[in-house]
N, C-alpha and C positions, 0 to 999 in steps of 0.2 A: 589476359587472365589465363592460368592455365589449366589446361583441360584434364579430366580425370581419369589417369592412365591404368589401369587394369589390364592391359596386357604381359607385365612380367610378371604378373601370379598365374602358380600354375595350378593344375587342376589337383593338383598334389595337396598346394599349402590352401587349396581353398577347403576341401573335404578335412584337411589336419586341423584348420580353425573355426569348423563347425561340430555339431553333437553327434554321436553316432547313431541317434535316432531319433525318429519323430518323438517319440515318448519322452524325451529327455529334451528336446527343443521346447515339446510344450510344459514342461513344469520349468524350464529355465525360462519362458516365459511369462511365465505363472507368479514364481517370486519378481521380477522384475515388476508386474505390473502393481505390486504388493509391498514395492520397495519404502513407497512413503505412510509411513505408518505415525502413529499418535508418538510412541519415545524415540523415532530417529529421526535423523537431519533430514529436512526436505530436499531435493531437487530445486533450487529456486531461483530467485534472480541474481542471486551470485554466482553461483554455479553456471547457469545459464550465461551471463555476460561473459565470466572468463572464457568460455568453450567457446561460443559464436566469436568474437577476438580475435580467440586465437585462432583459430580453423580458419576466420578471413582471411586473416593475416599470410597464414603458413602457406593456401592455396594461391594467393596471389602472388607468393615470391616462386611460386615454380612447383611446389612440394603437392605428391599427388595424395590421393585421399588414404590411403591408408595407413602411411608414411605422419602424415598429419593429425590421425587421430593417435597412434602410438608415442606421438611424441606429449599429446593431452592429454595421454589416459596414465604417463610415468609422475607426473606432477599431481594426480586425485586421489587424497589419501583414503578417502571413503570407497570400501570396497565395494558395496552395492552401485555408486555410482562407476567406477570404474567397471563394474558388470555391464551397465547399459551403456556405456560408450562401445564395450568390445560390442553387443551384441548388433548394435547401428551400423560400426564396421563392419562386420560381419556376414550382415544383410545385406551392404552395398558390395561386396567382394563377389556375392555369391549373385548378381545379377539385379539385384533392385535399384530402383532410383534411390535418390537422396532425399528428396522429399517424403517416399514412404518409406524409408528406413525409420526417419524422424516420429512419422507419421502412426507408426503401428505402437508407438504410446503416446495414443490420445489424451493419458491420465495425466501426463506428464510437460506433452508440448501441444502447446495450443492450436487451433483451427488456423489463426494468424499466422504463425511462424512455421508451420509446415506450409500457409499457402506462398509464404513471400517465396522460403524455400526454392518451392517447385517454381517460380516467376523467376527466381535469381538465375536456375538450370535451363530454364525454356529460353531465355533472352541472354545466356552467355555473361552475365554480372552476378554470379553466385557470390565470389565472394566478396562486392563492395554489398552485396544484402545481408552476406551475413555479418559484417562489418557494422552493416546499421543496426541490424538484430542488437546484435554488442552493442551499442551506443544508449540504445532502446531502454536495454536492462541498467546500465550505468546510470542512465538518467533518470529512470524509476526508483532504483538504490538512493540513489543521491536526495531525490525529493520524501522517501520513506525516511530519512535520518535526516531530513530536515524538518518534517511532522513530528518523530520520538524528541528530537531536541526543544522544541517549541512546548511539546506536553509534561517534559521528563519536570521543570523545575515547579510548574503546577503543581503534579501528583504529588513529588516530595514533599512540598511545602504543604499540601492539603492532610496527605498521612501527616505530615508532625503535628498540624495543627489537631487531630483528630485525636493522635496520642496522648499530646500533651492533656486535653481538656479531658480525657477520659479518666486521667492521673488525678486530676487536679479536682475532679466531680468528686472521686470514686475514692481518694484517700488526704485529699488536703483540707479540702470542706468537712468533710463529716468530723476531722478532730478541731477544727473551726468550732463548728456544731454544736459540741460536746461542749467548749467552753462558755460560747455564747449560753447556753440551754443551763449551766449550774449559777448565773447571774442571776437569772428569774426579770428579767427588764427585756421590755418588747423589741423585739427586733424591727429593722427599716425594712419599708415592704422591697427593695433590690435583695436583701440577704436574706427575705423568708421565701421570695421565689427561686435565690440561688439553693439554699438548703432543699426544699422541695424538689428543684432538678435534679440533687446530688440526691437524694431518695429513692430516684428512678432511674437513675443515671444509667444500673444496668442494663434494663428493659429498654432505654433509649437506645443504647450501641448494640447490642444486638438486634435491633428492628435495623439500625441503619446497616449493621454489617449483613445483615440478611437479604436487605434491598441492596445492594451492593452485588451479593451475588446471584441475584435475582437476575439484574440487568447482565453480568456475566454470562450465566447461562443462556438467557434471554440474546443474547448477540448469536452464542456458539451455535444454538441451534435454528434460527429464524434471519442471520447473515443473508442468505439467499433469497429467502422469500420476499417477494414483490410489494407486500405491504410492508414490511419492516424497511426495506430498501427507501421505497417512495417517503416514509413519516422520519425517519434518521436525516437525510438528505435535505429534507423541507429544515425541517429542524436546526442542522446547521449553519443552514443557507440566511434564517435569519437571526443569527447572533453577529454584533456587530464586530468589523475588523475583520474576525474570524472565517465570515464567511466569504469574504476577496481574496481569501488564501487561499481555502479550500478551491473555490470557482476557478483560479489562477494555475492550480497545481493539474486540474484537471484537461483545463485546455490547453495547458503544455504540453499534456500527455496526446490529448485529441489532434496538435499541430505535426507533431513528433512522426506518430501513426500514419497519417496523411503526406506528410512530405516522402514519407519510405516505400509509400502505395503510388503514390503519383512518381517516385523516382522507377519502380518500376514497369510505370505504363498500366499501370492495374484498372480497368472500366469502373465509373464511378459508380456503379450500383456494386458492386463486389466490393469494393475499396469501402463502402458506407457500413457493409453487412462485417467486412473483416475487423472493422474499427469498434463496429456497435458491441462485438463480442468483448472487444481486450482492455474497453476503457474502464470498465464496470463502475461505473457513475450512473446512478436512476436518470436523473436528471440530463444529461447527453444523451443515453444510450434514449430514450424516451423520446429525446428531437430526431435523432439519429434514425430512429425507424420511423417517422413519419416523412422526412426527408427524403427519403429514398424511395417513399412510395410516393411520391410526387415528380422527383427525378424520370421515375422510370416509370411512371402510368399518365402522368402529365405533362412528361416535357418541360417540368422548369430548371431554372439553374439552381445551384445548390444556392449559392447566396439567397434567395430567395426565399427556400423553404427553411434555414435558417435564422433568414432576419424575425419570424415571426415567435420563437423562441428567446425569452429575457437568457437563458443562461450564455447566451453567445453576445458579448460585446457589440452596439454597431461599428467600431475600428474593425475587430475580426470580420466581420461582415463587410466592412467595404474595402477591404484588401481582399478576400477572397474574390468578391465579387470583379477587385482588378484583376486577380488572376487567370479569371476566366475568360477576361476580355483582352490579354494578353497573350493568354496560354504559356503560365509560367508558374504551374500551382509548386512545385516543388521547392523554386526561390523562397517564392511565398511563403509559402508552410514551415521553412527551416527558419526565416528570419522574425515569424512570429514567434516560434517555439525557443529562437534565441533571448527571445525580447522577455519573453512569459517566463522564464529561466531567471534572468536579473532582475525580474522585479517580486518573486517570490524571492529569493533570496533579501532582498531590502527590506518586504514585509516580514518577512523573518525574524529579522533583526527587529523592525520597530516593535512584534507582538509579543517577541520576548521581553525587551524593554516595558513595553507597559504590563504583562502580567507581574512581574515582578513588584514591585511597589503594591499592586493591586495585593495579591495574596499575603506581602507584610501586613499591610494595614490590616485585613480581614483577623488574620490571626493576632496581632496588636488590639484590637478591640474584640478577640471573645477573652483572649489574658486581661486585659485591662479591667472587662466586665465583672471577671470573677476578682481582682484584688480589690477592687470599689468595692465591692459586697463584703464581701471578710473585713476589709479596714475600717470601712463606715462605722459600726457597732464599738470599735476601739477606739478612734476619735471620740464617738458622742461615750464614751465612757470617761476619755480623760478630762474631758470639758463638765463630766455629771450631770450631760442632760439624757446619760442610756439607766 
């Protein structure tokens, strides 16, 4: 790998590529820390996989750090991010390590990735970590557009079905209604409780659309908090199908994490504490800190305080527990997280498959519901028993 050469900058172009003063450093780092705001593009895991990528990539063919970020920050059409690349460069030009370059936005990059960072620097494999970093985010990306895919053709098909019936309350029934109501002949008790829904029909959709953004809100602001975390999570966990994905997606991410900790020799109480931050799963991060106080106040092995936790598979448990007994956790950890990879993709597939059908049907029987009720009263009228 190669080393990061600061030598043929001179003290010239270092002061040329810094602020002329304190005061202008700190509001240039002012907006930066302010960069990600409510109307503009995040800083995210796209962002982030391309750059750690590339920067592996670029340091490992020979290319030294500054050289390397200029060639990533001519491809970032986003000026704000392209601000905080220069200002990282920058940083590192002017005497800092790379890990606190990274480091001095905490807002931005996580506890995790400044520590691998600084482990990739300290042990001379900077850039196969950042390399994983990139992988990390790839395959976070990857399993996020495999959740939006799995949800996309639900939601669709729930908004039509919502619209449609809201149509069909709110203007198809009531001139139903009107004709039925100048016969003067009783209605079938299906069409005098359809008519009566279409009465309130309004007051129904807005109570729903209103609980709707109730629980919107309710996400945006209470996402963090520990009871909303712990009752979401439960929740998921027991709807069926659904919950082997979620469970699956998570501990691909838990193996992932772990094989890039143990690829860099990281001590298993740090490597527990680094993981418990980035998984953000209640349900892990919840094993995860009890795990670690056990590791490291009781001497057991991880498989252990592990197994006593439902959300860890015992297969994950007793390959881990090989791994220990081999000292090979990193094999380990990639070829579960290969495994946990293909088989969320298959679940994938089968949960699209059966929602589908699923949500025809549902919305096929509230349409069905309302033409039985309007037709009903026209049958018994041609027969002369309405």
């Amino acid at each position: 790998m190669a080393s990061i050469d600061l030598s043929k900058y001179s003290e010239k172009e270092i002061k040329k590529s810094s602020k002329p003063s304190g005061e202008a450093n700190s509001n240039f780092a002012d907006i930066l820390n302010t960069e990600i705001s409510f109307f503009e593009k995040k800083f995210g895991a796209k962002e982030k996989e391309s750059i750690y990528s590339e920067l592996g990539l670029l340091i490992s063919t020979g290319v030294d750090i500054k050289t390397a970020f200029e060639i990533i920050e001519e491809d970032i059409p986003n000026k704000k991010h392209k601000a905080l690349l220069e200002k990282i460069k920058n940083d590192i030009i002017s005497g800092k390590r790379i890990y606190e370059a990274f480091g001095e936005h905490d807002k931005i990059f996580s506890k995790y990735e400044v520590q691998s960072i600084k482990i990739g620097e300290e042990s001379g494999k900077l850039a196969d970590v950042l390399k994983e970093l990139g992988a990390f985010y790839e395959s976070s990306i990857k399993l996020k557009r495999q959740i939006v895919g799995v949800l996309t053709y639900p939601v669709v098909v729930t908004s039509m079905a919502i619209l449609t019936v809201y149509f069909m309350l709110s203007f198809v029934v009531p001139i139903f209604s009107d004709i039925f109501t100048q016969t003067g002949g009783e209605l079938p008790a299906i069409t005098q409780f359809l008519i009566k829904l279409s009465n309130k029909s309004s007051m129904i959709f807005y109570l729903l659309f209103g609980f709707i953004g109730f629980l919107v809100l309710l996400h945006k602001t209470q996402s963090k908090k520990v009871w909303y975390r712990k009752y979401t999570s439960t929740f998921f966990l027991k709807i069926p199908v659904v919950n082997k994905l979620i469970q699956k997606i998570y501990l691909a991410r838990f193996c992932q994490s772990m094989k890039l900790l143990a690829g860099a020799k990281v001590m298993i109480n740090e490597a527990l504490d680094l993981v418990t931050n980035m998984i953000e799963y209640y349900p892990i991060e919840i094993a995860l800190e009890e795990a670690k106080s056990e590791v490291v106040k009781e001497g057991k092995l991880l498989n252990e305080s592990l197994a006593k936790h439902t959300i860890f598979p015992k297969k994950l448990v007793a390959l881990i527990k090989l791994s220990e007994e081999v000292n090979a956790p990193e094999i380990i950890f990639e070829k579960l997280h290969q495994q946990y990879s293909a088989e969320i993709e298959h679940q994938q597939a089968v949960v699209g498959k059966l929602i589908e059908p699923i949500f025809i049907i549902i919305l096929g029987l509230f349409v069905g519901f309302i033409l039985v009720a309007m037709y009903l009263p026209m049958f018994e009228m041609s027969s002369g028993t309405f």
